[in-house]
C-alpha positions in Angstrom: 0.0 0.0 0.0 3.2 2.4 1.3 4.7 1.2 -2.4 1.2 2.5 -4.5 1.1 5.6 -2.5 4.7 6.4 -3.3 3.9 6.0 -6.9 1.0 8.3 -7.0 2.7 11.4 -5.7 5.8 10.7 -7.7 3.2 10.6 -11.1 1.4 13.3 -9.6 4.3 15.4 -9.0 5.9 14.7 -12.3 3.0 15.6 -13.9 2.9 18.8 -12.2 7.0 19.5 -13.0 6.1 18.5 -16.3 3.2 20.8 -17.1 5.8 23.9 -15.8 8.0 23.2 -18.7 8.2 25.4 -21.8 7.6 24.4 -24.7 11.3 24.5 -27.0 10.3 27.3 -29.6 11.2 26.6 -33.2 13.1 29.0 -35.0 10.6 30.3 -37.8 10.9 33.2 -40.5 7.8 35.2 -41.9 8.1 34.7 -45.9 5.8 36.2 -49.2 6.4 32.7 -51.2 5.9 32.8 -55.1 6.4 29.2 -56.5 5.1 29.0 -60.3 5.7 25.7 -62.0 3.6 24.1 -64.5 2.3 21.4 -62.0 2.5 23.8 -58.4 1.1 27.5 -58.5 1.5 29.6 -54.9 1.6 33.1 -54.5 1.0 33.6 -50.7 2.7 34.6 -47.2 3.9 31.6 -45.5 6.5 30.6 -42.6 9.6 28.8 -43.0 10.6 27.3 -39.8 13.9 26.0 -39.0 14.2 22.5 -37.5 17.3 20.5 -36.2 17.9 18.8 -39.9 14.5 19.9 -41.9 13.0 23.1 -42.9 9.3 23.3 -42.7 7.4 25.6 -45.4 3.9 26.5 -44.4 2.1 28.8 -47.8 -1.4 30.3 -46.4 -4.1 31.5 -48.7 -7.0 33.3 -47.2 -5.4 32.4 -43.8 -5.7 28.5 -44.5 -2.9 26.2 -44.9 -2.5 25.5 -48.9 0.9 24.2 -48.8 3.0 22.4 -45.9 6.0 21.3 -47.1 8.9 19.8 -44.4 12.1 18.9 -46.2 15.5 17.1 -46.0 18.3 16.6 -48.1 17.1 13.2 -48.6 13.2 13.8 -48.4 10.4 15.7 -48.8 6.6 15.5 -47.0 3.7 16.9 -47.6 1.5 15.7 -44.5 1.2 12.2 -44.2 2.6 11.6 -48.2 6.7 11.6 -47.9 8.9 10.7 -50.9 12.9 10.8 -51.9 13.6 14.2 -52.5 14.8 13.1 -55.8 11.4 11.6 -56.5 10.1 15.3 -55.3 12.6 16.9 -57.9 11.1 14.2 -60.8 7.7 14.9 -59.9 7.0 18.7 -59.4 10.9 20.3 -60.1 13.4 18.6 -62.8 14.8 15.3 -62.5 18.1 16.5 -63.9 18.3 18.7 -60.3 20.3 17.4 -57.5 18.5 15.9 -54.3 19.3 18.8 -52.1 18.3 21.5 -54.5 14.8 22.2 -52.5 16.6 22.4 -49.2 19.5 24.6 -50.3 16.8 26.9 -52.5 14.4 26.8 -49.1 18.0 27.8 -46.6 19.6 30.7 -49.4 22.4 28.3 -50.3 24.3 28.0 -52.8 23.0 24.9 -55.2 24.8 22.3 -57.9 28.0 22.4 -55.6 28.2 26.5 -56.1 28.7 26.0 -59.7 28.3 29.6 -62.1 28.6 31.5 -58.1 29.3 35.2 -58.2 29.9 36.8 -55.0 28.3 40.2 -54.4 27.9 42.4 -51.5 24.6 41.8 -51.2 24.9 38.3 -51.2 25.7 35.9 -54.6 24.1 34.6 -57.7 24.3 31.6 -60.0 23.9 31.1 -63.6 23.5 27.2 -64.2 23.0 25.7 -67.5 22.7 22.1 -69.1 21.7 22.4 -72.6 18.2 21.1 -73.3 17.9 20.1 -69.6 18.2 23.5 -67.5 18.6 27.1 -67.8 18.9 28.3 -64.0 19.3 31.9 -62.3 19.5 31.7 -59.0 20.4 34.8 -56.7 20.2 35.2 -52.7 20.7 39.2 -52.3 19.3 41.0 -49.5 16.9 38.5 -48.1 15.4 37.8 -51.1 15.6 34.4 -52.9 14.8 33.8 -56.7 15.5 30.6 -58.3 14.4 30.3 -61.9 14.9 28.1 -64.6 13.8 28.8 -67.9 13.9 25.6 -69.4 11.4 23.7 -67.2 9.2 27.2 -66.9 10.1 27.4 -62.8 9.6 30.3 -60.6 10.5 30.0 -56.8 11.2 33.4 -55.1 11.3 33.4 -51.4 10.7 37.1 -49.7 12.0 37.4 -45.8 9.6 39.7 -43.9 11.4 41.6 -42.3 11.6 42.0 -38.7 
């Protein structure tokens, strides 16, 4: 009985310690998202939070989810449906991209291994080209992100609110 007891007001008292802790906040970035692709079309405000590993896009229209998007190097999710992040590219960007493209696009990173970069003040820019497969412009200057690709008629600019 002394044993049951004993167990009750540790559970109780766990719970309670338990209930006092905050939540960890996630590191998240207020974002105006244009993505124009001939099988995705978004032109909304949206967060993009920062996870250990992963990014998370959120795109609201009317202030109701229409895209959530969490992405690795090695995969992408969009609620319960996850696939390769090469599959993703296949699918909805160009197979000819490399897995990571998304994620580095998503983070302002350089892409294709920082082939084409030119460093600026504001930041830098890449001109990317693969005869007959792509025809990329990429630039990350002053918190804005465009990533275009004239070839497979893709539009992905990323605008940081800013603070």
């Amino acid at each position: 009985m002394k044993n049951i007891f004993s167990i009750v007001v540790l559970a109780v008292f766990g719970a309670i310690l338990s209930g006092c802790s905050q939540p960890k906040a996630v590191p998240q970035e207020g974002i105006f998202v244009v993505w124009k692709s001939p099988v995705m079309k978004y032109a909304d405000q949206g967060f993009l939070y920062h996870e250990k590993g992963r990014l998370r896009l959120e795109i609201y229209a009317s202030g109701q989810p229409a895209l959530k998007l969490t992405v690795t190097s090695a995969q992408v999710c969009s609620g319960a449906l996850c696939m390769s992040a090469k599959e993703f590219n296949r699918r909805y960007l160009s197979a000819d991209y490399p897995a990571d493209t998304l994620q580095k696009i998503l983070e302002g990173r350089p892409i294709f291994s920082g082939e084409g970069r030119s460093e600026t003040q504001a930041g830098f820019t890449q001109k990317i080209e693969k005869k007959g497969h792509y025809a990329i412009d990429y630039s990350v200057l002053n918190g804005s992100i465009v990533f275009r690709d004239t070839i497979n008629r893709i539009v992905i600019k990323i605008q940081k609110e800013s603070a």
